[in-house]
C-alpha positions in Angstrom: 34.2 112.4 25.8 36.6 109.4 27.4 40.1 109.4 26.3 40.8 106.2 24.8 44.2 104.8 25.3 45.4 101.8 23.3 48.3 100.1 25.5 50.3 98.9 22.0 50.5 102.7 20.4 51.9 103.7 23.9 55.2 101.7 23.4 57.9 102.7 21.5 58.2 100.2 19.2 61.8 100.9 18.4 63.5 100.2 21.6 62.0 96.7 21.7 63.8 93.4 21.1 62.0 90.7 19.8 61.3 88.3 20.2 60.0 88.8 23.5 56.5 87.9 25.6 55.8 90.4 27.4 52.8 91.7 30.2 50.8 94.7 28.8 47.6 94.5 30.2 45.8 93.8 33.4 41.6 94.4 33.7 39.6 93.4 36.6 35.9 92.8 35.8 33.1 94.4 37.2 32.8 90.5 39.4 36.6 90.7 40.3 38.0 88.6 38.0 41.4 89.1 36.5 42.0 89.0 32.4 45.8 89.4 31.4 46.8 90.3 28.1 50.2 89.4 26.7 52.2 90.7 23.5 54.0 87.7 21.9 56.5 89.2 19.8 58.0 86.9 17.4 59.7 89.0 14.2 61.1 92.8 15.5 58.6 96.1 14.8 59.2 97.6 11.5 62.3 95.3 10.3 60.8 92.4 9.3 57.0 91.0 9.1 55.9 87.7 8.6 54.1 86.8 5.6 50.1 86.1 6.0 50.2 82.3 5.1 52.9 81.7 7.7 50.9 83.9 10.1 47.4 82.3 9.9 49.1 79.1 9.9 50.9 79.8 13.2 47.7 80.8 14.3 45.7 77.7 13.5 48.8 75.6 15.1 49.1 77.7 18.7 45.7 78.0 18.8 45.4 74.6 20.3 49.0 73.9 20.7 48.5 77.4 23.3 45.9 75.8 25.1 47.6 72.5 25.7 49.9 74.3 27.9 47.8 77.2 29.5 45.0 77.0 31.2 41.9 79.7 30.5 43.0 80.8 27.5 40.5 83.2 26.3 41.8 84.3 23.0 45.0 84.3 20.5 44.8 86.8 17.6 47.4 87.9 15.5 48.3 91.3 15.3 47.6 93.5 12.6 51.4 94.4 11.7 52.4 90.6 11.2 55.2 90.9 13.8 53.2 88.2 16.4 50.6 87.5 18.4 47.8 88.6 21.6 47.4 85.9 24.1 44.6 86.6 26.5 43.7 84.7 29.8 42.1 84.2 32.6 43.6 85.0 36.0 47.0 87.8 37.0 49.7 85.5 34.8 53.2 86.2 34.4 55.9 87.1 32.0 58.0 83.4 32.9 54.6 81.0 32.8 53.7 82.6 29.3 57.2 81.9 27.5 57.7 78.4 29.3 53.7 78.3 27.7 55.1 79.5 24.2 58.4 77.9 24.2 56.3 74.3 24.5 53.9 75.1 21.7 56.4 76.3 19.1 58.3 72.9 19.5 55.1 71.4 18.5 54.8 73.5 16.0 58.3 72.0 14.2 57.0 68.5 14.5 53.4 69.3 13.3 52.9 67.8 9.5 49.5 69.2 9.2 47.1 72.4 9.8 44.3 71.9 11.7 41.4 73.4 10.5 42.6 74.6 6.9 39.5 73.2 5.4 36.6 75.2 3.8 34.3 74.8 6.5 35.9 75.1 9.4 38.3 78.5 7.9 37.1 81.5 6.3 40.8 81.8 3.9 42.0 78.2 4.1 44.3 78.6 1.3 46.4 81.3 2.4 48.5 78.9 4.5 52.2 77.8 5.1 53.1 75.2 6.9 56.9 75.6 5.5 56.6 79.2 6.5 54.7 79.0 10.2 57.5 76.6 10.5 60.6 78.8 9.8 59.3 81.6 11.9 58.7 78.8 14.9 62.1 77.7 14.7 63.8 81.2 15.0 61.3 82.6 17.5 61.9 79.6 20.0 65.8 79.1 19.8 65.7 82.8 20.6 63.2 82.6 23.5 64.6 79.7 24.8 68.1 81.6 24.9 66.4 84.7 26.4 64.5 83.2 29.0 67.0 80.3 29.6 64.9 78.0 29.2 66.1 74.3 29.4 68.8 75.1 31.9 68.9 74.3 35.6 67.6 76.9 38.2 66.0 78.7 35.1 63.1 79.9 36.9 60.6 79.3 34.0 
């Protein structure tokens, strides 16, 4: 039988410091093509989760928001433990292109007035939403990244 390995119960979730985006998988297809995963860390493992209406509202927002400033995204999913999100793409992508990515779709997070999507039909729990709350955990997450990856300074690299 195959050993399965699961990349995110490999690291040590303790030594972390979120927030933080961060590279943790690389596949090439059987064709040759590249898919990179990324861990976007927003609240730090096992201190402090965010609630599931600010969560699924996050991921509503970034969902386009994400895609506005990446190209071939394939998939954003939250993760399981509340404490942020998966962004997979297309193509060998790196650490600095993803949080410049981020950074620009959590500031239109804070100016957005509305959900997309948080309807019935187009959302299988469209009440179990916070705008307020995606909100809060936007602002924190990107003042932090932004200092972290110095982002909005000359010579920044990102």
């Amino acid at each position: 039988m195959k050993k399965i390995v699961v990349e995110s119960f490999t690291m040590d979730h303790t030594k972390v410091q979120a927030p933080f985006v961060r590279k943790c998988g690389k596949i090439e297809t059987p064709k040759g093509d590249i898919i990179t995963k990324f861990d976007l860390r927003f609240t730090q493992p096992n201190q402090e989760a965010m609630p599931t209406g600010a969560v699924h509202t996050l991921e509503h927002l970034l969902a386009g928001h994400i895609r506005e400033e990446l190209d071939d995204v394939i998939d954003l999913s939250p993760m399981g433990c509340r404490t942020g999100f998966y962004l997979i793409l297309i193509g060998d992508r790196q650490e600095a292109e993803v949080a410049k990515g981020l950074i620009k779709a959590l500031d239109k997070v804070l100016s957005a007035d509305e959900v997309p999507a948080a309807n019935p039909v187009q959302c299988g729990n469209y009440r179990d939403m916070s705008l307020f709350g995606a909100k809060e955990f936007a602002k924190v997450t990107v003042e932090k990244l932004k200092e972290k990856y110095n982002y909005g300074r000359r010579n920044n690299g990102i």
